[in-house]
LUMKEDREN-709543 format. One record per atom (N, C-alpha, C, CB): chain; atom name; x, y, z; residue in three letters. Coordinates in steps of 0.05 Angstrom, whole numbers. Glycine has a CB too. Example, Ala and Ser with C-alpha at 12.3 -4.5 7.8 and 13.67 -1.06 7.14 Angstrom:
! LUMKEDREN-709543
<cadena A atomo N X 264 Y -114 Z 156 residuo ALA> $
<cadena A atomo CA X 246 Y -90 Z 156 residuo ALA> $
<cadena A atomo C X 264 Y -66 Z 156 residuo ALA> $
<cadena A atomo CB X 226 Y -89 Z 181 residuo ALA> $
<cadena A atomo N X 257 Y -45 Z 142 residuo SER> $
<cadena A atomo CA X 273 Y -21 Z 143 residuo SER> $
<cadena A atomo C X 258 Y 1 Z 157 residuo SER> $
<cadena A atomo CB X 282 Y -12 Z 114 residuo SER> $
This chain:
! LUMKEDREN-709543
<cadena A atomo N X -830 Y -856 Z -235 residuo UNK> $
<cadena A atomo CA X -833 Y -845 Z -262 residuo UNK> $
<cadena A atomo C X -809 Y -855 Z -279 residuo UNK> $
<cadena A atomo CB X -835 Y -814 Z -262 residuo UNK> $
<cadena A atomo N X -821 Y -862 Z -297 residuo UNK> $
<cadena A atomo CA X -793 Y -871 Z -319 residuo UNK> $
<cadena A atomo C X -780 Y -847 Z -337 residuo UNK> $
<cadena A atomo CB X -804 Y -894 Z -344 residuo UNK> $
<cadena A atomo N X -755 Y -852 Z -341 residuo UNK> $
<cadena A atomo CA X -730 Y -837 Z -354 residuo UNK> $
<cadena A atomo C X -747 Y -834 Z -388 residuo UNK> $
<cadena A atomo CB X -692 Y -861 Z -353 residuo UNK> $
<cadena A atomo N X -746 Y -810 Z -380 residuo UNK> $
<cadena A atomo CA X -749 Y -803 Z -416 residuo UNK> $
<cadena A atomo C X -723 Y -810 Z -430 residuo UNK> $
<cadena A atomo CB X -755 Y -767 Z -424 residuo UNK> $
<cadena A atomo N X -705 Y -803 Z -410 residuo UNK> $
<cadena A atomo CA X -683 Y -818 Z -424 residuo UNK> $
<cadena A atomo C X -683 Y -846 Z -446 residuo UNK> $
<cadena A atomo CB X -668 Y -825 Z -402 residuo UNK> $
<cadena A atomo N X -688 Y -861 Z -425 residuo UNK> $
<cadena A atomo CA X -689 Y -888 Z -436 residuo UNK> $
<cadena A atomo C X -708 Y -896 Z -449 residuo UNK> $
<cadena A atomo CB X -688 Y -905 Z -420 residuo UNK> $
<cadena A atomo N X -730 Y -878 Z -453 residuo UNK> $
<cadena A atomo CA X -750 Y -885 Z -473 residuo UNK> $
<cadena A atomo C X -741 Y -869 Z -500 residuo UNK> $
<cadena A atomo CB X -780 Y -877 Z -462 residuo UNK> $
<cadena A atomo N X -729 Y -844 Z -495 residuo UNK> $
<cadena A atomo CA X -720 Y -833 Z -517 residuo UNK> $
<cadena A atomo C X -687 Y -854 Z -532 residuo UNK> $
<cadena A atomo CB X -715 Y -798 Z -506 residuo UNK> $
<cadena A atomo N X -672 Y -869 Z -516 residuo UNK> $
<cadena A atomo CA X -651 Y -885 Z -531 residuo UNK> $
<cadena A atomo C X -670 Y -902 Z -541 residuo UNK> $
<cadena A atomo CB X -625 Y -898 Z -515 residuo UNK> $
<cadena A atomo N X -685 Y -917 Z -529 residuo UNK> $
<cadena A atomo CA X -702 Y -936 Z -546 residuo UNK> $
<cadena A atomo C X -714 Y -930 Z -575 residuo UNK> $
<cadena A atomo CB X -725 Y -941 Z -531 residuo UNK> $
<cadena A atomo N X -724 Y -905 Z -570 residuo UNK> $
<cadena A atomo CA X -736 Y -898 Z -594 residuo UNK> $
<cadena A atomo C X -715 Y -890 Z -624 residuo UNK> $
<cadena A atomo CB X -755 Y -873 Z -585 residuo UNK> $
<cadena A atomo N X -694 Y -884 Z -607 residuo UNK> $
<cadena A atomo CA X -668 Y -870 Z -624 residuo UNK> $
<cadena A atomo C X -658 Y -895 Z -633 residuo UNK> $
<cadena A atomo CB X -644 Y -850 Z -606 residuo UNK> $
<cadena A atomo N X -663 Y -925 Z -629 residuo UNK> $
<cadena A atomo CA X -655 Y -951 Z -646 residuo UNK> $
<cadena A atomo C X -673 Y -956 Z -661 residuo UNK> $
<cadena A atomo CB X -649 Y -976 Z -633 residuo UNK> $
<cadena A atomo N X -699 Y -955 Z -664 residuo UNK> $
<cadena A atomo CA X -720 Y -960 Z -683 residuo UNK> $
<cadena A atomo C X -723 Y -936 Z -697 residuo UNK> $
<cadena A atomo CB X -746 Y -969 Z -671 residuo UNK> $
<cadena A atomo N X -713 Y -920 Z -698 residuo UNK> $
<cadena A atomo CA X -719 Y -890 Z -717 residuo UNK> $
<cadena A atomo C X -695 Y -884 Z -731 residuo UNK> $
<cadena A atomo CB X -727 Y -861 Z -697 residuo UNK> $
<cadena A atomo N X -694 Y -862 Z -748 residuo UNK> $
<cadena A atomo CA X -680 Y -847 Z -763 residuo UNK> $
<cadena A atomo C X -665 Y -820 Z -737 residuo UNK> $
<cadena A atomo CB X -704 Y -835 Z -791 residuo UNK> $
<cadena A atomo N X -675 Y -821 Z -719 residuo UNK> $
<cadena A atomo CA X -665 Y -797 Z -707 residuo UNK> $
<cadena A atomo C X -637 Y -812 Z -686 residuo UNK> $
<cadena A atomo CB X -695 Y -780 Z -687 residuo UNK> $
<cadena A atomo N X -624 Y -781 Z -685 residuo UNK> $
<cadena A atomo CA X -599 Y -789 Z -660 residuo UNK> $
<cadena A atomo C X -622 Y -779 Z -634 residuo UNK> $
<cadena A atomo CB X -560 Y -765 Z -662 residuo UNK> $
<cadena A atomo N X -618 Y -794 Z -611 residuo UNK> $
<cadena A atomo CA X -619 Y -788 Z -583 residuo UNK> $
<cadena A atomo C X -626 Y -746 Z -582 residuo UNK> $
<cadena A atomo CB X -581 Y -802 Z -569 residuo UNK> $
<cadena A atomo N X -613 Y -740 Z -587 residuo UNK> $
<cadena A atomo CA X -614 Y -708 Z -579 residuo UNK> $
<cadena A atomo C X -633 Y -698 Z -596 residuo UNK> $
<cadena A atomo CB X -585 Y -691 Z -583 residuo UNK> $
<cadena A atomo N X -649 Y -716 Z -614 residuo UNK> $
<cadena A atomo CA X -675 Y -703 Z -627 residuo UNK> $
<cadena A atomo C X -698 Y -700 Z -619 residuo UNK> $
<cadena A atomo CB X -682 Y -712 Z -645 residuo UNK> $
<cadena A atomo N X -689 Y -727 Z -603 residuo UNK> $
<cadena A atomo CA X -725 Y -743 Z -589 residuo UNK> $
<cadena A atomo C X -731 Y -721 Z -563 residuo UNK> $
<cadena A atomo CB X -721 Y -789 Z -568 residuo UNK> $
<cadena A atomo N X -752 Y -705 Z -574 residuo UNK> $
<cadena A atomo CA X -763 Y -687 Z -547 residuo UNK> $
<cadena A atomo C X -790 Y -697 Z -543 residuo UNK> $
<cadena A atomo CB X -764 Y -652 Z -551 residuo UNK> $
<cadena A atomo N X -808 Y -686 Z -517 residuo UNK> $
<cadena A atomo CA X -834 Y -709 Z -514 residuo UNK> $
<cadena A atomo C X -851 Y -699 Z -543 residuo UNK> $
<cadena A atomo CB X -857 Y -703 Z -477 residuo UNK> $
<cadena A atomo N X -836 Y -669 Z -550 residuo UNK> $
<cadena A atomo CA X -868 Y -660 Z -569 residuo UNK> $
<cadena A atomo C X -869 Y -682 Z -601 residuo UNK> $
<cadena A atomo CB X -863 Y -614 Z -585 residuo UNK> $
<cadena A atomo N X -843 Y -695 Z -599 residuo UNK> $
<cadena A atomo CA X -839 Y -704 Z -626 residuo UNK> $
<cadena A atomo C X -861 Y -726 Z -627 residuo UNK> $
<cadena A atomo CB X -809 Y -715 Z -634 residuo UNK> $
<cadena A atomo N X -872 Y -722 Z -655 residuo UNK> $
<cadena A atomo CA X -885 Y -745 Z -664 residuo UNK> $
<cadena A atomo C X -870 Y -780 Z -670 residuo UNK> $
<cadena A atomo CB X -895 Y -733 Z -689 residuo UNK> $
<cadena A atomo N X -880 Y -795 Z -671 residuo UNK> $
<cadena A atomo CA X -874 Y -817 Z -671 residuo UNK> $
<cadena A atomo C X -871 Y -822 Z -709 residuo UNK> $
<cadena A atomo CB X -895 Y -833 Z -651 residuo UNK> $
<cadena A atomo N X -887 Y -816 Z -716 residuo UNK> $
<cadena A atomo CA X -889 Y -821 Z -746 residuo UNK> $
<cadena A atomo C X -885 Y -795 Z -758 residuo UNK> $
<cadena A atomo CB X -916 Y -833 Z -756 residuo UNK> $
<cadena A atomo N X -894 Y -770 Z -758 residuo UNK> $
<cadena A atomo CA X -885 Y -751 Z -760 residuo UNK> $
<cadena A atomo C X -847 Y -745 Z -763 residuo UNK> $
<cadena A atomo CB X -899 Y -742 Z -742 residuo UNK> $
<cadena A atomo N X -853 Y -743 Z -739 residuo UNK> $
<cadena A atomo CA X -816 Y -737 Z -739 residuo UNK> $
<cadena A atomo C X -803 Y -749 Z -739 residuo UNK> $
<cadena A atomo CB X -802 Y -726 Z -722 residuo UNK> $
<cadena A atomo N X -806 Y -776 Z -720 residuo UNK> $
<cadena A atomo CA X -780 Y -796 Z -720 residuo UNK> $
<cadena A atomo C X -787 Y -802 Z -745 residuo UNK> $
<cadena A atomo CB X -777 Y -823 Z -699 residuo UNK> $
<cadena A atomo N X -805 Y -815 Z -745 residuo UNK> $
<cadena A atomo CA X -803 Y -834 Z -773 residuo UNK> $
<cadena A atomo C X -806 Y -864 Z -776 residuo UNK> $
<cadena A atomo CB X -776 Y -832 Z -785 residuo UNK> $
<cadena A atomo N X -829 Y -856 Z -749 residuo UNK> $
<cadena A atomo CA X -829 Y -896 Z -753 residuo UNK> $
<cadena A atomo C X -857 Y -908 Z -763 residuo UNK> $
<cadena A atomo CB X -823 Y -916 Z -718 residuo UNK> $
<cadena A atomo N X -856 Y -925 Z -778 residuo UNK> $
<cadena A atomo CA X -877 Y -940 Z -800 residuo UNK> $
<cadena A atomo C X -888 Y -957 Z -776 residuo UNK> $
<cadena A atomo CB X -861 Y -961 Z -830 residuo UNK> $
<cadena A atomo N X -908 Y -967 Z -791 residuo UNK> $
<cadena A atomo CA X -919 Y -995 Z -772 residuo UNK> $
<cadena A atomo C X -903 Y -1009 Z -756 residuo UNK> $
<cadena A atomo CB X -927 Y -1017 Z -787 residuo UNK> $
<cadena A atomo N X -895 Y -1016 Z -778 residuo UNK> $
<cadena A atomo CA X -867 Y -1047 Z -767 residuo UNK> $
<cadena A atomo C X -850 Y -1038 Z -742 residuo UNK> $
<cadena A atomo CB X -835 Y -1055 Z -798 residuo UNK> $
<cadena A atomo N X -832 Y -1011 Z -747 residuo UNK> $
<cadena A atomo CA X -823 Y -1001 Z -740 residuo UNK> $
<cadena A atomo C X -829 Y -990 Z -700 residuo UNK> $
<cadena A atomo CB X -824 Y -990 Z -762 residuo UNK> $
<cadena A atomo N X -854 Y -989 Z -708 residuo UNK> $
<cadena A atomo CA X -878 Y -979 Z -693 residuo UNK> $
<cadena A atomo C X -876 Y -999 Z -666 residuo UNK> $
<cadena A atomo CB X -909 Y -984 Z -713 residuo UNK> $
<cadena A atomo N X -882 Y -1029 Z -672 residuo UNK> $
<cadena A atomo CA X -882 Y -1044 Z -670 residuo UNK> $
<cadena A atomo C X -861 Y -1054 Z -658 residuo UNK> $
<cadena A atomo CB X -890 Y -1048 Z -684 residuo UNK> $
<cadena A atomo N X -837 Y -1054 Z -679 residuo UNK> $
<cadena A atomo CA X -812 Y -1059 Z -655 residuo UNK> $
<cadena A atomo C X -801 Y -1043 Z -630 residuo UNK> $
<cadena A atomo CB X -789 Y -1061 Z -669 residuo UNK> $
<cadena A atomo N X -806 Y -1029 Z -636 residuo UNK> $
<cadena A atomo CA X -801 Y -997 Z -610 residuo UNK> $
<cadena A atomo C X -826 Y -1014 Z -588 residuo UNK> $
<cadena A atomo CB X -818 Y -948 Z -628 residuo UNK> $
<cadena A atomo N X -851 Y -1024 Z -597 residuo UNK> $
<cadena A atomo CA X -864 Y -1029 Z -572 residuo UNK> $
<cadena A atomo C X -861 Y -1049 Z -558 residuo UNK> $
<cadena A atomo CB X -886 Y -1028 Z -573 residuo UNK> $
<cadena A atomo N X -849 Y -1065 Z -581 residuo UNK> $
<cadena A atomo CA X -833 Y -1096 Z -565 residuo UNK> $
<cadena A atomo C X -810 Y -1092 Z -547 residuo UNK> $
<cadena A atomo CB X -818 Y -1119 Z -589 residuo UNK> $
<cadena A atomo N X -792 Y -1066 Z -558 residuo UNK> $
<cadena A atomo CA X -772 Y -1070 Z -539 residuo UNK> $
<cadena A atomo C X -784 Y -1050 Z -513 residuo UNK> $
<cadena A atomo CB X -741 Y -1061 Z -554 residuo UNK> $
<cadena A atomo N X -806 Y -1030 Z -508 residuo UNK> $
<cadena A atomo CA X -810 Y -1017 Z -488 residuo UNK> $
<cadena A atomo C X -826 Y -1039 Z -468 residuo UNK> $
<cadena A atomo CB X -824 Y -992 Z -497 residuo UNK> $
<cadena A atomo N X -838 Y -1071 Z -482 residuo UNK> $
<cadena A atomo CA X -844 Y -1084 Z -462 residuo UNK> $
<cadena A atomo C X -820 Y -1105 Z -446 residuo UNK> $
<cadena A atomo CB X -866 Y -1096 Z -473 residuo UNK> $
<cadena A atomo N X -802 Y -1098 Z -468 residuo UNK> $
<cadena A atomo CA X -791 Y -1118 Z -455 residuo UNK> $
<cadena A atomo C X -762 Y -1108 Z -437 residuo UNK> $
<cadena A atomo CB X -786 Y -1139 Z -478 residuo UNK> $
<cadena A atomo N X -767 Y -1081 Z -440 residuo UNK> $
<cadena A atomo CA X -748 Y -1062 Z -422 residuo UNK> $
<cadena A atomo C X -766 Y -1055 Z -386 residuo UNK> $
<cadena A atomo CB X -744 Y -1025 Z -445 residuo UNK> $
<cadena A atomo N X -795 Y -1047 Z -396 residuo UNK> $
<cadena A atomo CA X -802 Y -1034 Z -374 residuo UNK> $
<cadena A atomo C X -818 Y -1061 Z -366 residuo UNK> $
<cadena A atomo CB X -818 Y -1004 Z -376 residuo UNK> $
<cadena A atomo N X -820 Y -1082 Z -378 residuo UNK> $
<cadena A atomo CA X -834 Y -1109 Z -356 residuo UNK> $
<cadena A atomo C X -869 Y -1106 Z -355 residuo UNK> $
<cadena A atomo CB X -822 Y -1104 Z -317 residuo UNK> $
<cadena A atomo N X -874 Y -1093 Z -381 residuo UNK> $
<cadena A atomo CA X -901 Y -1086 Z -380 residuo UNK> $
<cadena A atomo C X -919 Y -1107 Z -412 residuo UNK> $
<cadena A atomo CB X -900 Y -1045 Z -383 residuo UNK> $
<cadena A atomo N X -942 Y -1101 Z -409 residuo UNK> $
<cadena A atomo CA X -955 Y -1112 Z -439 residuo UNK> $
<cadena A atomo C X -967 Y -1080 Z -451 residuo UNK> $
<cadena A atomo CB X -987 Y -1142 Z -432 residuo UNK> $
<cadena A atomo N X -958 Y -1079 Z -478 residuo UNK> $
<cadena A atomo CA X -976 Y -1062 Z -499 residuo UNK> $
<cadena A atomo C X -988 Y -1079 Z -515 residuo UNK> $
<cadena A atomo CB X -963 Y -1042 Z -516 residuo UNK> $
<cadena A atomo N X -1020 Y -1075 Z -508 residuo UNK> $
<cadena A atomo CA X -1035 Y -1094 Z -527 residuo UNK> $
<cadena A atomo C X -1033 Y -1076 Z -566 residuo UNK> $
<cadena A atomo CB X -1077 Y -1097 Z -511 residuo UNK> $
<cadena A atomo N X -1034 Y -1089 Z -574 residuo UNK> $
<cadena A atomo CA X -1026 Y -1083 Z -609 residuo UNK> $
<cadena A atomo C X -1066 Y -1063 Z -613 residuo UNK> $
<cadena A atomo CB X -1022 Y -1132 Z -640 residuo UNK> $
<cadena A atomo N X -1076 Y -1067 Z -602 residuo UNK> $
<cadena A atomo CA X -1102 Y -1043 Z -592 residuo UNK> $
<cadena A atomo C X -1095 Y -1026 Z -577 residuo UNK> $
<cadena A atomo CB X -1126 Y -1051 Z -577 residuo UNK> $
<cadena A atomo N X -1069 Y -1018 Z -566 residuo UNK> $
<cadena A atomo CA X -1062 Y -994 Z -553 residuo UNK> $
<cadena A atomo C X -1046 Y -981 Z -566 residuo UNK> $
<cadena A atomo CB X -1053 Y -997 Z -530 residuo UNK> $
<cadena A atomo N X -1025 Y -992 Z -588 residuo UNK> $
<cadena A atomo CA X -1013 Y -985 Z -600 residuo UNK> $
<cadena A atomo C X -1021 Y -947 Z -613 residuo UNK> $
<cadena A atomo CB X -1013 Y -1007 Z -614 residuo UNK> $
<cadena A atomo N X -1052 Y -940 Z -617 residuo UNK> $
<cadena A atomo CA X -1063 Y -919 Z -627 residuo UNK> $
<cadena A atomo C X -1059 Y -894 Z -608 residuo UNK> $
<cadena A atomo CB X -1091 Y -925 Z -633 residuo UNK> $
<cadena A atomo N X -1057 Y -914 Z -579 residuo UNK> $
<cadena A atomo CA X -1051 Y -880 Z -566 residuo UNK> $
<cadena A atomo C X -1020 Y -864 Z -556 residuo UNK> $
<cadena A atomo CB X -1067 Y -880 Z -536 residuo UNK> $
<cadena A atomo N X -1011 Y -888 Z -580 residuo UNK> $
<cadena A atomo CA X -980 Y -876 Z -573 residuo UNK> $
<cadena A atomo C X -976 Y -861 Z -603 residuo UNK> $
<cadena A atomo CB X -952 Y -905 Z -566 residuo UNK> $
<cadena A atomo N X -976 Y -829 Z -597 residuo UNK> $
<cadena A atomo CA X -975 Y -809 Z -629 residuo UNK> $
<cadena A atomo C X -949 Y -799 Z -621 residuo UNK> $
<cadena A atomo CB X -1003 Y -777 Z -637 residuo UNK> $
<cadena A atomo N X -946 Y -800 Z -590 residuo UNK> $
<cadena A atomo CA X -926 Y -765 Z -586 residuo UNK> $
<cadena A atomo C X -896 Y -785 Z -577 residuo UNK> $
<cadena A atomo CB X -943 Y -734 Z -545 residuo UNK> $
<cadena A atomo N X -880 Y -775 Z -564 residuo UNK> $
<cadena A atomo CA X -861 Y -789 Z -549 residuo UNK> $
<cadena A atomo C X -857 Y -785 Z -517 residuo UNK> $
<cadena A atomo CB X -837 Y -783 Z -561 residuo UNK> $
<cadena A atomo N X -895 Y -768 Z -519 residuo UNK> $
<cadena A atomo CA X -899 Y -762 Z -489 residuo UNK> $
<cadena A atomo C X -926 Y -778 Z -484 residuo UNK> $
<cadena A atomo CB X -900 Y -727 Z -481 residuo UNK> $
<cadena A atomo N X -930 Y -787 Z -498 residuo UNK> $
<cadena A atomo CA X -958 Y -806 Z -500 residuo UNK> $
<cadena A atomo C X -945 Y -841 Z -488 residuo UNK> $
<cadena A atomo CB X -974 Y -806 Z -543 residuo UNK> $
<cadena A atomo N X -915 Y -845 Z -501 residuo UNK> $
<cadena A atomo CA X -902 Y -867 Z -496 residuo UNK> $
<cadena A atomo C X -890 Y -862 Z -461 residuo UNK> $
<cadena A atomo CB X -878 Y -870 Z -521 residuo UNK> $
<cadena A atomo N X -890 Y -837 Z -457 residuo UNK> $
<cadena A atomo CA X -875 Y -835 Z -427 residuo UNK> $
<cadena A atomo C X -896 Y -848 Z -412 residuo UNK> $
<cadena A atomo CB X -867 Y -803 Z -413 residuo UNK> $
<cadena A atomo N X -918 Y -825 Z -423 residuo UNK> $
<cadena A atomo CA X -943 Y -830 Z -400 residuo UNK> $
<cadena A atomo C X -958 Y -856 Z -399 residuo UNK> $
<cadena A atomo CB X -966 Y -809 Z -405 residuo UNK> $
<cadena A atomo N X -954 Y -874 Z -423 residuo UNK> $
<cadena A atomo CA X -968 Y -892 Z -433 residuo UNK> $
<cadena A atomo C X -949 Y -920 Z -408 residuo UNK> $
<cadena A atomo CB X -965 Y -892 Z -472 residuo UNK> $
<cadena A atomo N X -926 Y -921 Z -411 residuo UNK> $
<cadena A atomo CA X -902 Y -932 Z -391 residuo UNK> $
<cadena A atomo C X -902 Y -916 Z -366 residuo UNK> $
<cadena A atomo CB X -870 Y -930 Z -405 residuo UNK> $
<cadena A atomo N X -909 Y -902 Z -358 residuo UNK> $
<cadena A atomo CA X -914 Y -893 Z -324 residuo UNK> $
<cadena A atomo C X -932 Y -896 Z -322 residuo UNK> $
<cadena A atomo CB X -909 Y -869 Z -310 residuo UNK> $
<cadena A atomo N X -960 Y -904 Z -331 residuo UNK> $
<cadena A atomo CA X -983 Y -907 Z -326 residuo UNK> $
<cadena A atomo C X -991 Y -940 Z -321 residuo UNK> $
<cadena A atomo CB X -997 Y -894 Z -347 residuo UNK> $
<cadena A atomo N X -969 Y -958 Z -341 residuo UNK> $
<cadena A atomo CA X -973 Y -991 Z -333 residuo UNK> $
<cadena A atomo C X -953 Y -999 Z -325 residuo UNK> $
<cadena A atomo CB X -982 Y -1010 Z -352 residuo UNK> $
<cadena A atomo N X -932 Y -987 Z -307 residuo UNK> $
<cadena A atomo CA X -911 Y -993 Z -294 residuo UNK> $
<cadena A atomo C X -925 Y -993 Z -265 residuo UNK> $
<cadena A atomo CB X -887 Y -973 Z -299 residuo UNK> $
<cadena A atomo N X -910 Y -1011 Z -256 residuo UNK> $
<cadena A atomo CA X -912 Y -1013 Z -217 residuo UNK> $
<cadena A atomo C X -882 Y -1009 Z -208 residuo UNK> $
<cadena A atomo CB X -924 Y -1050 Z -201 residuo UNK> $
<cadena A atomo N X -879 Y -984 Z -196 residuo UNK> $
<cadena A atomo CA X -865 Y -982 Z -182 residuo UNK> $
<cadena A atomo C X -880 Y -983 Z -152 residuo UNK> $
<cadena A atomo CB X -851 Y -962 Z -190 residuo UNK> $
């Protein structure tokens, strides 16, 4: 299972939030505050952290910052 940790620092470089905001309930656009683009770079760097592909058609089922955990422990191989 992957570190919410490290998905929450990830998200805390593409967003408006510090680290100690990002909880799983937060929204992605909602709370953090991230736009498309934004959107987008957070998913470039979660592929290129956890060694995985997010097709730009999966992009819709990432709302929460627990949708991104589950979304990265679900196409991870450990």
């Amino acid at each position: 299972m992957n570190d919410l940790l490290e998905i929450s620092r990830l998200l805390a470089e593409h967003s408006a939030c510090d680290i100690e905001e990002i909880t799983p309930d937060k929204s992605l656009v909602g709370d953090l505050g991230l736009d498309s683009f934004s959107l987008l770079d957070a998913a470039l760097a979660f592929e290129d952290h956890f060694h995985i592909a997010i097709p730009d058609s999966d992009l819709h089922l990432l709302n929460t910052v627990q949708d991104v955990v589950d979304y990265i422990n679900t196409h991870t191989k450990e």
